[in-house]
N, C-alpha and C positions, 0 to 999 in steps of 0.2 A: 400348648397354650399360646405360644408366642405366634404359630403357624398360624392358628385360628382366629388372632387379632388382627394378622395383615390379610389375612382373607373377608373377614367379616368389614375391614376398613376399604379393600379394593369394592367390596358390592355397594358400600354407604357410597362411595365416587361413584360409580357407574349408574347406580341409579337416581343419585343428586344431579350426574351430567343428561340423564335423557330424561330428567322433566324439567330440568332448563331448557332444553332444548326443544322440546313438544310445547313449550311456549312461547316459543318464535313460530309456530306455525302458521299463526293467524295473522299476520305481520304481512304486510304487503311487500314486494321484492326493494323499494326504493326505503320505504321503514327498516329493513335488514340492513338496508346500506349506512341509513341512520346510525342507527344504534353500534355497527361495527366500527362504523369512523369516532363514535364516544369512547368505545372503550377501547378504542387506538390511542386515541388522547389524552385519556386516564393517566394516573401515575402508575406506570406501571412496574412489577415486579421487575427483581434484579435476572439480567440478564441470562438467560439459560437454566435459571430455575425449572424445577416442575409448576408454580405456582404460573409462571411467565409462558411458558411453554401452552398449559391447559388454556391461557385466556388470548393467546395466539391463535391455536385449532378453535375458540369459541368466535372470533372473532371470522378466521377465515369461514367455517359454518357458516356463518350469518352471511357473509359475501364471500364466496372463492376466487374472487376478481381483485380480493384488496393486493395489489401487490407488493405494499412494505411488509404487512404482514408475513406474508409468505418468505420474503427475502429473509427478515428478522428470523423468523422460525429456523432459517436454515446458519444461521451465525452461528451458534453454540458448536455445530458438529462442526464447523470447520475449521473452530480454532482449538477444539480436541482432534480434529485430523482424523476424521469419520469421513472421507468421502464418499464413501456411500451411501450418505444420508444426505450430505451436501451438495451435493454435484444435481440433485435430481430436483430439487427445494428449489435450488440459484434459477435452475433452467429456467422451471417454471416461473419462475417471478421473470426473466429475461422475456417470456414469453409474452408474460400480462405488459411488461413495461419494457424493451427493448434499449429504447433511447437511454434513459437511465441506466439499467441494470448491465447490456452489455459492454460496456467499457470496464465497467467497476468490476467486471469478470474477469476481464485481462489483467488489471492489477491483480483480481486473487489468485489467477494464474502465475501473476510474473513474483509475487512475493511468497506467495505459500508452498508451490508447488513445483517455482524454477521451472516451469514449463514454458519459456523464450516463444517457441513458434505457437502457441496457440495463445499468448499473453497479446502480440503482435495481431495475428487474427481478428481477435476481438476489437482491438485500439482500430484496427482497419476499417473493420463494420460499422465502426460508429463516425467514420466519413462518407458513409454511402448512407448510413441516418440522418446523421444532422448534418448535411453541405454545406451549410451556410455557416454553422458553428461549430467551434473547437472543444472538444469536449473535458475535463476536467476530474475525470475521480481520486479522489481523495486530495483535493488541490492542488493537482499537478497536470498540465496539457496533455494528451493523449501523442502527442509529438515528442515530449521528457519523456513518458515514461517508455514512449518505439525508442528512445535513445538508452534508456537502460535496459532493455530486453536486447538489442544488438551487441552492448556491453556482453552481458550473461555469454552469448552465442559467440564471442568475439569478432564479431564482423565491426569493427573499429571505423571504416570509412562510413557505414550507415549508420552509424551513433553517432557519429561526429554533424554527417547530414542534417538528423532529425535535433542535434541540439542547438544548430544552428539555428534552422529555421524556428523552434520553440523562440529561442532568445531573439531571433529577428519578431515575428510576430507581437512578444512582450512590448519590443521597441517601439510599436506601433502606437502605444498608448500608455506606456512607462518611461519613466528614466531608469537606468542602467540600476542603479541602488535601490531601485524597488522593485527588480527581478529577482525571486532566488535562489541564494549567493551558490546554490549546490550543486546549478544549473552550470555553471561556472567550473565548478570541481570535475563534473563529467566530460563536460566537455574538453580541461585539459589532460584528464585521463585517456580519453579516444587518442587526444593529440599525441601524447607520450607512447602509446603503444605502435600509433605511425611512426615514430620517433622524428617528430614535429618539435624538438625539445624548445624551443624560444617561444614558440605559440602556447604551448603548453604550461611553459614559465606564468605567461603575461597571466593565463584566467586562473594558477593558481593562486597567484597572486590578489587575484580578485574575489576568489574564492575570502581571502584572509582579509581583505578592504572593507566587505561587505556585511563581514561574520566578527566586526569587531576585534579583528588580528587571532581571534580563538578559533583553532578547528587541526583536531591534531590528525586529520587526513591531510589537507592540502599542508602541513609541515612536514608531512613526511616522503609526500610528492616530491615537494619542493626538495630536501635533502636527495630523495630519487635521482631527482634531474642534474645536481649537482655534482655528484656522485660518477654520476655519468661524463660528467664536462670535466671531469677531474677537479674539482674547484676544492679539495678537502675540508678547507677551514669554512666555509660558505655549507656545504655539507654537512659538517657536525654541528653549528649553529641550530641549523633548522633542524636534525634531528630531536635536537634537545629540550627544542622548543615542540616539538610534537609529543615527545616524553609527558614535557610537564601539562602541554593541555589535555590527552591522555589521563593523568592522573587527577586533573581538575573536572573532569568529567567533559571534556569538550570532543566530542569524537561523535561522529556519525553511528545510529544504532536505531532498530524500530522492537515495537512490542510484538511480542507471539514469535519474530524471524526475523532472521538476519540482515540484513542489509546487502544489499548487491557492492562487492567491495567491501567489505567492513576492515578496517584496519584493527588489529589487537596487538596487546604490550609487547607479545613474544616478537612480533614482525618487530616494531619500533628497535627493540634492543638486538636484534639480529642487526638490522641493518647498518646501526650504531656499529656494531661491533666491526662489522665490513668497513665500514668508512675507516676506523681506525686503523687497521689496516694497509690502507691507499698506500 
């Protein structure tokens, strides 16, 4: 019985979807366009639903050119980690809309899939797009995020590069306190793996100037570096203090994946532990 009800309900869908559909025929191709950019704009269903999904594919129908559509359609498999669903969706929308779509590729490359040289790639293509402009997905410069994809790859001297130049360009039309403070954080990361340790001090420290003294990455930089300088009691300070913003919830972390770097308790109290030691 229960076989017979989700069959009986799959034909009442498919034949409620094709006379929806056999009534856009009459519809002239700029009226399709219409109507698909209304029920773009609608409120629409929660995100990766069946409900959100079918008024997606209704919408693309009507226009196969819309390209947030297409894009939107292909979110849900990607943050279930369906690439095979995803990978083919993005292209396509990259294809309709390039300038947008491919940079914000290379973020999903450099965050979902640690894939460095094709996250890079992408960030590159979109200077041979838009020459004149710096591109921005997820509001970050395409120059920040070629500096955390060299991070990932460890190439330190070309993170260092591109975060320079990111924070040089900001300067162009900011003051220093209205760059963000993260840009800072990376950039003394690059420095520290050069073992740049005084450079690396100063932007952690700005890291902590910018971020309201809270961010228990750069205290634990900082303890890092000290550590290193043998400076002990300067060392265990800032561990402590990375501890407790740690446990205030002040710590570098994204939704769906991890963070490039992420710092966690177990590192914190390791390191702790090493300094006591000196």
């Amino acid at each position: 019985m229960e076989k017979l009800l989700k069959f009986c309900l799959s034909g009442l869908f498919v034949f409620l979807w094709s006379c929806t559909s056999s009534s856009y025929s009459d519809l002239t191709v700029e009226e399709r366009k219409e109507l698909a950019d209304e029920k773009w704009e609608s409120n629409k269903p929660i995100q990766g639903s069946p409900a959100s999904q079918t008024l997606l594919d209704e919408i693309i129908a009507l226009d196969s050119l819309h390209c947030d559509a297409i894009r939107e359609k292909s979110v849900p498999y990607l943050k279930r980690g369906m690439a095979y669903q995803w990978k083919p969706l993005f292209d396509k929308a990259i294809a309709c809309d390039p300038n947008t779509w491919q940079p914000m590729r290379g973020y999903l490359y450099l965050y979902f899939y640690r894939d460095y040289k094709k996250a890079i790639i992408d960030f590159n293509a979109s200077d041979v797009l838009t020459p004149n402009f710096v591109d921005a997905p997820q509001g970050h410069s395409v120059n920040y995020w070629r500096g955390i994809a060299y991070i990932g790859l460890n190439d330190y001297e070309k993170a260092l590069d591109f975060f320079t130049k990111h924070i040089g360009i900001e300067l162009k039309t900011l003051t220093e306190d209205w760059i963000e403070p993260s840009a800072f954080l990376y950039l003394g990361i690059a420095q520290y793996e050069l073992g740049q340790l005084e450079m690396a001090e100063v932007n952690f420290n700005k890291m902590l100037l910018y971020n309201k003294g809270l961010s228990a990455d750069a205290n634990y930089y900082l303890a890092t570096v000290y550590k290193d300088k043998n400076e002990k009691q300067k060392a265990l300070t800032y561990i402590k203090k990375a501890i407790a913003n740690y446990e205030a919830g002040h710590f570098r972390s994204r939704h769906y994946v991890e963070e490039i770097r992420q710092v966690y308790m177990e590192q914190l109290i390791a390191l702790q532990e090493e300094i006591k030691r000196l």
